[in-house]
C-alpha positions in Angstrom: 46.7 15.5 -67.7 44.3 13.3 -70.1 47.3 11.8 -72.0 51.0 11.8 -72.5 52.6 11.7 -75.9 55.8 10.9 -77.0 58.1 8.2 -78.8 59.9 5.8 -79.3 60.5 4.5 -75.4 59.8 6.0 -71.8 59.6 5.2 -68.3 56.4 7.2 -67.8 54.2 5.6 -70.3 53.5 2.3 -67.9 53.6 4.8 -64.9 50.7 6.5 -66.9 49.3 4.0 -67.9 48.7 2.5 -64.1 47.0 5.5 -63.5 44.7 5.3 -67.0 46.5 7.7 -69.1 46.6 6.0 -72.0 49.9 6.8 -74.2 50.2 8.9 -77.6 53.5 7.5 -79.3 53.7 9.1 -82.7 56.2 7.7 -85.3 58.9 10.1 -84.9 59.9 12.5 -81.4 59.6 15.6 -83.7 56.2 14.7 -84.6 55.3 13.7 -81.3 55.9 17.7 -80.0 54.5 19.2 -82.5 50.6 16.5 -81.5 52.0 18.4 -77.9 51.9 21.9 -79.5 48.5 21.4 -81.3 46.9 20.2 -78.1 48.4 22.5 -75.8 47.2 25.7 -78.1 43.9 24.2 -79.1 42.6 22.9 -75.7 39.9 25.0 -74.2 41.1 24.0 -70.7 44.2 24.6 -68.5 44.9 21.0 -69.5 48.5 20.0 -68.9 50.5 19.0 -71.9 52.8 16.5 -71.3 55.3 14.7 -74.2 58.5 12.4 -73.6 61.0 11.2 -75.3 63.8 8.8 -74.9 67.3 10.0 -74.3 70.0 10.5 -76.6 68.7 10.2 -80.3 65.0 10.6 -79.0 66.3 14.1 -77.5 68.3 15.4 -80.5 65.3 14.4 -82.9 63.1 16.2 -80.5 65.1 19.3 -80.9 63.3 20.8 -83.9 59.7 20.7 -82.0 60.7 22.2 -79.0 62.5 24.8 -81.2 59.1 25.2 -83.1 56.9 25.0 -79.7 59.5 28.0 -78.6 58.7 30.4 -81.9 54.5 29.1 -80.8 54.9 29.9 -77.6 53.7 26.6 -76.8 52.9 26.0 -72.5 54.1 22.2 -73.1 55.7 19.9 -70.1 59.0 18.4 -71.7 60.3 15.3 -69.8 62.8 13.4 -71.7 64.6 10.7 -70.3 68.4 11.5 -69.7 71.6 9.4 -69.9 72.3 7.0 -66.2 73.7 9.8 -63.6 76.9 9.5 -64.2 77.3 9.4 -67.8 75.9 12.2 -69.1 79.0 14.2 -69.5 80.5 11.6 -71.1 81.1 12.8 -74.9 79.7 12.3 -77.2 76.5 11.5 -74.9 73.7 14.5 -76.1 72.7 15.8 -72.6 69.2 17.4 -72.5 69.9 20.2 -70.3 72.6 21.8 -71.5 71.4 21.6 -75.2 67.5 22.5 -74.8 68.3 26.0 -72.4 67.9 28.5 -75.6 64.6 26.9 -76.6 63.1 26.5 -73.0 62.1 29.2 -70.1 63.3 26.1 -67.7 65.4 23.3 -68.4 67.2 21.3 -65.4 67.2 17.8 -64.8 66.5 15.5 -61.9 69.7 14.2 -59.5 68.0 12.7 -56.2 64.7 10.9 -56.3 63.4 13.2 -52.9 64.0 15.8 -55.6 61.7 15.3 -58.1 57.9 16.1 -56.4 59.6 19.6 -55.9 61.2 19.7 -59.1 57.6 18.7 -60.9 55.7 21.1 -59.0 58.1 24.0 -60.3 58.3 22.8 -63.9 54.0 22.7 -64.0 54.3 26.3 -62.2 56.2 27.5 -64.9 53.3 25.8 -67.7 50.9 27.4 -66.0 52.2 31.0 -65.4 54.0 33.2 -67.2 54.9 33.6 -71.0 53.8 30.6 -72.4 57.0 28.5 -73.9 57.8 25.0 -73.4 59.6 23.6 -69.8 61.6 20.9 -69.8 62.9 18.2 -66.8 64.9 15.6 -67.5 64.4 12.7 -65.8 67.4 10.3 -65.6 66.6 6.4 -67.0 68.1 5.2 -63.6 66.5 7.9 -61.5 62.7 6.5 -62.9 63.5 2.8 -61.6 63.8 3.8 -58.1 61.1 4.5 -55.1 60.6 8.2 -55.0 59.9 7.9 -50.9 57.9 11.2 -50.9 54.5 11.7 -52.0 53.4 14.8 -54.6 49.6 14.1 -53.5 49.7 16.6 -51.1 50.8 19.7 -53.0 48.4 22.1 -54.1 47.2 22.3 -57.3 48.7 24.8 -59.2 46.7 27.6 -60.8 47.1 30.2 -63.6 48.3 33.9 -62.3 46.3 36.5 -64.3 48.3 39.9 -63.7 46.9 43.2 -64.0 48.4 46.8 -65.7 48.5 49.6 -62.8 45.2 52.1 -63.1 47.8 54.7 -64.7 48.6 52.5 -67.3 44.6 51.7 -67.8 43.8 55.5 -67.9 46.7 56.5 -70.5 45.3 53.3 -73.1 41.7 54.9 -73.0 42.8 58.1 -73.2 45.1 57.8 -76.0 42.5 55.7 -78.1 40.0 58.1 -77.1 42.0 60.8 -78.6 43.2 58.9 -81.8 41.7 59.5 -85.3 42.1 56.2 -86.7 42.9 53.6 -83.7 43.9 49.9 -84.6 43.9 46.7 -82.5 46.1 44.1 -83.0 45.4 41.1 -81.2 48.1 38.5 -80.6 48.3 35.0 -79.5 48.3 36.7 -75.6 44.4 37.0 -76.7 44.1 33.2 -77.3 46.3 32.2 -74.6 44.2 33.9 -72.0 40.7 33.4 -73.3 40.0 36.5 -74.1 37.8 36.1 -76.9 35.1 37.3 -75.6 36.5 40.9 -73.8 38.2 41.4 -76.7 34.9 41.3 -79.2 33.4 43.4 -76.4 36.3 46.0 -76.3 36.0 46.5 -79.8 32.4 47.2 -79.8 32.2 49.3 -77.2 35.3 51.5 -78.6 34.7 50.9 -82.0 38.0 50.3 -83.1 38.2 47.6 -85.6 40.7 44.5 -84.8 43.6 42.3 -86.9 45.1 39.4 -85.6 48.9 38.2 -85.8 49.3 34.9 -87.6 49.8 33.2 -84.3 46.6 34.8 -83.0 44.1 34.1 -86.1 40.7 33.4 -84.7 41.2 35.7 -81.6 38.7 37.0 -83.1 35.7 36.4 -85.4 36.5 37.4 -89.0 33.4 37.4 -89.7 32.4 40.3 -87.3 32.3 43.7 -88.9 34.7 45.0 -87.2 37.2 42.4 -87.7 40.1 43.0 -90.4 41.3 40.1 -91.0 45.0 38.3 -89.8 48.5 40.5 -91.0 51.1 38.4 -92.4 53.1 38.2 -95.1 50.0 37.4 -97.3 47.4 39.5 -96.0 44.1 40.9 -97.1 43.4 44.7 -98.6 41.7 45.5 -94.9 44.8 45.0 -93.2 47.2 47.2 -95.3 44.2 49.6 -95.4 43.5 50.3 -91.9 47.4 50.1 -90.8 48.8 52.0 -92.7 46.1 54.6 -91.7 46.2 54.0 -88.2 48.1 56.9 -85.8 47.8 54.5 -82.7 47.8 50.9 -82.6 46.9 49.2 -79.3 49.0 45.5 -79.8 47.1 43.3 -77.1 49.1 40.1 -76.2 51.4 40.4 -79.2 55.6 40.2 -78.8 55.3 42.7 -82.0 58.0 40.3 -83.4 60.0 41.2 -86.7 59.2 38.5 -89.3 59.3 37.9 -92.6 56.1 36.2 -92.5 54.4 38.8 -90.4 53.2 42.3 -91.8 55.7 44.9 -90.5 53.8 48.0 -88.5 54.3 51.1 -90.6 57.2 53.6 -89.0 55.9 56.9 -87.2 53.1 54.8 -85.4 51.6 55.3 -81.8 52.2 51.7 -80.0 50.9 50.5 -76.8 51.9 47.4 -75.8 50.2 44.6 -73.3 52.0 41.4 -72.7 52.6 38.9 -70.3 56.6 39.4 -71.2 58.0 42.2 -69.7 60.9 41.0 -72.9 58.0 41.3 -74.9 58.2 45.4 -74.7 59.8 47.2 -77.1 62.0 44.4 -78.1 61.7 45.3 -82.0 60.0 48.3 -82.3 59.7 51.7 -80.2 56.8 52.0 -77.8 54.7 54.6 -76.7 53.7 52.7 -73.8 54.4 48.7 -72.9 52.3 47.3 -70.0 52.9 43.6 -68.9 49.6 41.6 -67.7 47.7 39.1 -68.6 45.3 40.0 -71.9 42.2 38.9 -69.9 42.8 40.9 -66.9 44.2 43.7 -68.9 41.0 43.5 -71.2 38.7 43.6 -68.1 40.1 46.7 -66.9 39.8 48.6 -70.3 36.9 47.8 -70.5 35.9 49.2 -66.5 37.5 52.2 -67.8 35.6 52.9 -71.0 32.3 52.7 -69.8 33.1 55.3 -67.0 33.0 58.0 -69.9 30.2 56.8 -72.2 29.7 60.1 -73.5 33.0 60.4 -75.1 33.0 57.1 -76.6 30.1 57.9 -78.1 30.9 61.2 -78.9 33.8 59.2 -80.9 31.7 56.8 -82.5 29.4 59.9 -84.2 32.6 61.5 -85.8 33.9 57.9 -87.4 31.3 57.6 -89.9 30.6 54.5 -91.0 33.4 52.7 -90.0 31.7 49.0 -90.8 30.9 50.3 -93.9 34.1 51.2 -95.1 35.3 47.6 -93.9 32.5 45.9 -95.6 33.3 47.8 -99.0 36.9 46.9 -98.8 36.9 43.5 -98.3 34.1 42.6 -100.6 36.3 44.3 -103.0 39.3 42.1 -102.4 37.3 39.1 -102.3 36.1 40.4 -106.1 39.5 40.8 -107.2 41.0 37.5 -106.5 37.3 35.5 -107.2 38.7 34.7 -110.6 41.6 32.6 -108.9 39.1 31.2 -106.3 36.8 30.1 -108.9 39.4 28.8 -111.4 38.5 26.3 -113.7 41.0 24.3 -115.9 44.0 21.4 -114.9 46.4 21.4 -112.9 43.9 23.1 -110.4 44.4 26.0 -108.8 45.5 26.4 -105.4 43.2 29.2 -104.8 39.9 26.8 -106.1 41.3 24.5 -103.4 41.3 26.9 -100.7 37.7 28.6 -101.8 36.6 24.7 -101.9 37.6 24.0 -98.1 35.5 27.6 -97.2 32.6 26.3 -98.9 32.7 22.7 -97.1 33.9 23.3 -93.9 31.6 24.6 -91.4 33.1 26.9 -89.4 31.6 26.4 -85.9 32.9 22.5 -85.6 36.0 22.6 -87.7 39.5 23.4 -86.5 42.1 24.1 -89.7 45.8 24.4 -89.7 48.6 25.1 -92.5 51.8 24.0 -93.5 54.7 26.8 -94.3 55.2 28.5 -97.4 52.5 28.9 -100.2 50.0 26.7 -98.2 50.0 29.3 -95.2 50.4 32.3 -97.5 47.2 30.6 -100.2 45.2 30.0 -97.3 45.4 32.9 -94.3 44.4 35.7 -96.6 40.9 34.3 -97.3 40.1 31.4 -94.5 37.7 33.7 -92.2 37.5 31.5 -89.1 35.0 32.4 -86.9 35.2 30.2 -83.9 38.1 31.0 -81.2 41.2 28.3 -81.3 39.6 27.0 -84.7 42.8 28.2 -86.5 46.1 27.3 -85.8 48.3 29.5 -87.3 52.1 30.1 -87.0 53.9 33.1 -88.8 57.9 32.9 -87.4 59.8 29.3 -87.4 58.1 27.7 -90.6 59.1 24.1 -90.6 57.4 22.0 -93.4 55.6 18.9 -91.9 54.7 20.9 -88.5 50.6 21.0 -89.7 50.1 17.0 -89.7 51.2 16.8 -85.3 49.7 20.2 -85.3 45.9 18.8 -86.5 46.4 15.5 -84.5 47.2 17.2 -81.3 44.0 19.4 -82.2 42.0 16.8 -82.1 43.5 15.1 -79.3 42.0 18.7 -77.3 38.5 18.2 -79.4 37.3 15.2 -80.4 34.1 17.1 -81.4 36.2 19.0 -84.1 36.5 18.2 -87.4 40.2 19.2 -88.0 42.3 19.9 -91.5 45.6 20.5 -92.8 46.4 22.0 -95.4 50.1 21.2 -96.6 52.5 21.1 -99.7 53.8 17.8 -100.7 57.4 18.5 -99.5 55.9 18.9 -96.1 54.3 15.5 -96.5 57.2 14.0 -97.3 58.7 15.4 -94.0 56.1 13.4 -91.8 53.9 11.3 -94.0 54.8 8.1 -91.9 52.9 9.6 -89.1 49.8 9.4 -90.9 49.7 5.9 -89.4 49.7 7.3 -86.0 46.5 9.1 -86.6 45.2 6.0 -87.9 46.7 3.6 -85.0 45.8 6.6 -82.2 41.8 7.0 -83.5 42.7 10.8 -84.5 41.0 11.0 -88.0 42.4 14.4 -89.4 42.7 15.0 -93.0 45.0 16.0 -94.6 44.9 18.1 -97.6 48.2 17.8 -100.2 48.5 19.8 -102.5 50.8 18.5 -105.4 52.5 20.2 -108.2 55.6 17.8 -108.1 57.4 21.0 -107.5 58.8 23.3 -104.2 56.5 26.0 -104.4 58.5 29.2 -104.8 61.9 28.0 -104.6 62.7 28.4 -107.9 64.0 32.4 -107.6 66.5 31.3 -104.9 68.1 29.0 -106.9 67.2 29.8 -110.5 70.6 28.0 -112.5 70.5 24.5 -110.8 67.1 24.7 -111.0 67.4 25.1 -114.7 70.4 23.3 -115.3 69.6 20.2 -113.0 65.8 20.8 -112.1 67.0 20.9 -108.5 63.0 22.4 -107.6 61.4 19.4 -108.6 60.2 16.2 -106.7 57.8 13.2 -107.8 55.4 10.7 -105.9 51.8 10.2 -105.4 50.6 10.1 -102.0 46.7 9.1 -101.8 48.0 5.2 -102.2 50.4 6.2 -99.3 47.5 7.2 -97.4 45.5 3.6 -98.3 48.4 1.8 -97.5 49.1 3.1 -93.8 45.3 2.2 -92.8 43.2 5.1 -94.4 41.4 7.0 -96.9 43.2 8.5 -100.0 41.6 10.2 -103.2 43.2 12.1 -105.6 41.4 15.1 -107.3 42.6 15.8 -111.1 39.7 17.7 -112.5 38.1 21.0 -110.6 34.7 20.0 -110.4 35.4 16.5 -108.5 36.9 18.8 -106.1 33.7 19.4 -103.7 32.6 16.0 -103.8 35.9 14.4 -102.4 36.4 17.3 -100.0 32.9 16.5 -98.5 33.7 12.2 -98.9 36.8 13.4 -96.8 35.1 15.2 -94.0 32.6 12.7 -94.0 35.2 9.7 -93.3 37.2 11.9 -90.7 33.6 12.4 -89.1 32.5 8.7 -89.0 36.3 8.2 -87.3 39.1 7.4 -90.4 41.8 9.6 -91.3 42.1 10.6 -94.8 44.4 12.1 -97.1 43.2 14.4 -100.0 45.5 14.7 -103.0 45.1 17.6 -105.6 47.0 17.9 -108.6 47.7 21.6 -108.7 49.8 24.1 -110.6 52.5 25.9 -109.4 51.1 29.8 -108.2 53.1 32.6 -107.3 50.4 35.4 -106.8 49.9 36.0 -103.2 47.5 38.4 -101.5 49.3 42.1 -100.8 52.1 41.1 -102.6 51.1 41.3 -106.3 
């Protein structure tokens, strides 16, 4: 533990402090989870991931970041304060035990002070092991003033269980890829979670079988390997439908295979196997062939023992493919050409799309860490952003809730100072957490952020079409560059396309020499999104 973050008041931030662990206190308890969930997915470590809160109102606003850090799958350490023992049945009194169960794998709370190295010890176990998902322990505001009498110096240190499938299991995989015509991985967070990066590429290679990532899971994988497909949500590119809908077996590695709406559904009448960590995990939403629970690493490891005990076959396999890298190559240059005119789009209000072919061009991918806010942002962005570096993407494709991407980037690059981080967000996300641009500013975590703004909320105009014609209930107002300036940073707004790359590189350049900054461009409102048009 290198930090703790939290807000607005805590017990644990002077105990921290006496140990130097300097505090993270964001502007709002919401925000202050989701800089937990960003660091806790982006660290390259088993660093623990601690955040706090204060009880009562600090709690309830709390709620929706825990709820979010629950759909992530998020290993966080929750420890909110609680209400003086004694009181916290008392209504109307907003007891953090009871409320947070549904959105926690653990949730109890502190009584005796002997208690609580035990209790501790248990609530890191359950970080470290297991599906990842927050853990919370409440820690009563009385309970934190007194002597503890017992000493947690002496545990162990707790370390990560990686378990393995059963040899069966292993054999009946290989032999069902082996046997396949047109075998698909998909790769879920389970990949990232258990640094897998590098058996996976290798499993793929060996077996040939070309690889798409969930939206939780982008940059599992290089995207720019040929073999690499590119990530299936909602908006998703021409590979992905492609190769899915042809695929009779689809090997889902560290995926819960959740329904979504913002995740590509697999096609019916498909072969699954299934690895994941969470036996709840199998079979929950769609029928499996097979569902193995084990860590992706360890799991990975053995498929790969097992494939390079028949080298013959597998190549055998590879000879009647054809060229397989070919036919990926061909497809997604393709879908590139098609939507190049909307990349390269001239004219004001900008387009979207020239913002997000902009950030491709200046970013480099090998010291830059990106991140998206819900809606058109995600659904603009994911399609073409091929990241290339593992955890240099943090994507999310099940809770959506605007403002998420601004904690998400700060919490990045909490984990990596080294990274250059983005988001890329909507103006009605801003306006859900633009206050906590200051805490970038105030905590020395220069992110930018990237608003896009079209004084409108992008797509919501079909689900409410007569007050939004009658009352113009889709549209909002504001200019937020000044905002920016005014809490301590850089703003710049971008009117005209062909300012665009020099303010996106001014940006990156301030973030890099240690300010945050805040990049506003006018755009116009776009409905066309990738594999649905």
């Amino acid at each position: 533990m290198k930090h703790i973050i939290g807000f607005p008041s805590s017990g644990l931030f002077d105990a921290a402090a006496e140990l130097d662990i300097p505090p993270v206190i964001a502007r709002t308890p919401r925000v202050a989870v989701n800089i937990a969930e960003g660091h806790a997915r982006t660290t390259a470590t088993d660093d623990l991931t601690v955040v706090t809160v204060q009880y009562g109102p600090g709690a309830e606003a709390a709620f929706a970041g825990v709820a979010q850090a629950w759909n992530d799958r998020a290993p966080v350490l929750f420890l909110p304060t609680g209400y003086p023992r004694g009181s916290e049945a008392v209504a109307p009194n907003f007891e953090a035990r009871r409320n947070f169960t549904h959105i926690t794998k653990w949730c109890e709370s502190v009584v005796r002070p002997e208690d609580l190295p035990q209790l501790l010890h248990s609530a890191i176990s359950r970080v470290r092991n297991g599906p990842p998902a927050p853990v919370l322990l409440e820690l009563p505001v009385d309970l934190l003033e007194q002597e503890c009498g017992t000493s947690a110096s002496n545990r162990p240190l707790v370390r990560r269980a990686r378990p393995q499938a059963d040899a069966a299991e292993i054999d009946e995989i290989v032999q069902a890829l082996l046997a396949a015509r047109h075998p698909v991985i998909l790769a879920g967070q389970g990949v990232l979670n258990a640094h897998a990066t590098t058996e996976l590429t290798e499993f793929a290679e060996l077996t040939r079988i070309p690889v798409m990532t969930t939206p939780n899971a982008k940059s599992a994988m290089s995207e720019r390997h040929p073999l690499a497909l590119g990530t299936a949500g909602r908006a998703r590119p021409a590979t992905v439908d492609r190769f899915i809908e042809r695929a009779d077996v689809i090997l889902a590695l560290g995926s819960s295979l959740t329904r979504s709406y913002y995740i590509r559904p697999v096609p019916a009448n498909k072969r699954v196997l299934q690895v994941s960590i969470d036996p709840d995990d199998l079979g929950k939403d769609y029928p499996i062939a097979l569902g193995v629970v084990g860590d992706c690493r360890s799991v990975l490891r053995q498929l790969l023992a097992r494939v390079r005990e028949e080298p013959a076959a597998w190549a055998e396999r590879a000879r009647n493919d054809g060229d397989l890298t070919h036919e990926i190559a061909t497809c997604r240059r393709q879908f590139m050409d098609d939507w190049m005119p909307l990349l390269n789009a001239g004219g004001s209000p900008i387009s979207p799309y020239r913002v997000v072919w902009e950030i491709m061009e200046a970013l480099e991918r090998e010291k830059v860490i990106v991140t998206h806010d819900a809606g058109n942002p995600r659904d603009q962005f994911s399609p073409f952003y091929d990241v290339t570096e593992p955890r240099g993407y943090l994507g999310w494709g099940k809770t959506t809730q605007l403002g998420s991407s601004l904690g998400f980037a700060m919490g990045a690059k909490l984990a990596r100072p080294d990274a250059t981080v983005a988001a890329i967000m909507g103006e009605s996300a801003f306006g859900m957490v633009g206050l906590d641009f200051e805490t970038a500013v105030r905590c020395k975590l220069p992110v930018l952020a990237i608003v896009l703004r079209n004084h409108v909320l992008g797509g919501y105009a079909a689900s409410m079409p007569v007050a939004t014609k009658k009352y113009q209930a889709n549209r909002v107002s504001g200019e937020y560059a000044p905002i920016a300036e005014a809490l301590g940073g850089h703003g710049e707004c971008v009117i005209d396309p062909e300012d665009l790359s020099a303010a996106l590189r001014r940006c990156v350049a301030t973030v890099r020499d240690g300010r945050a900054a805040l990049l506003e461009v006018v755009t116009h409102e776009e409905s066309r999104l990738a594999g649905l048009c």
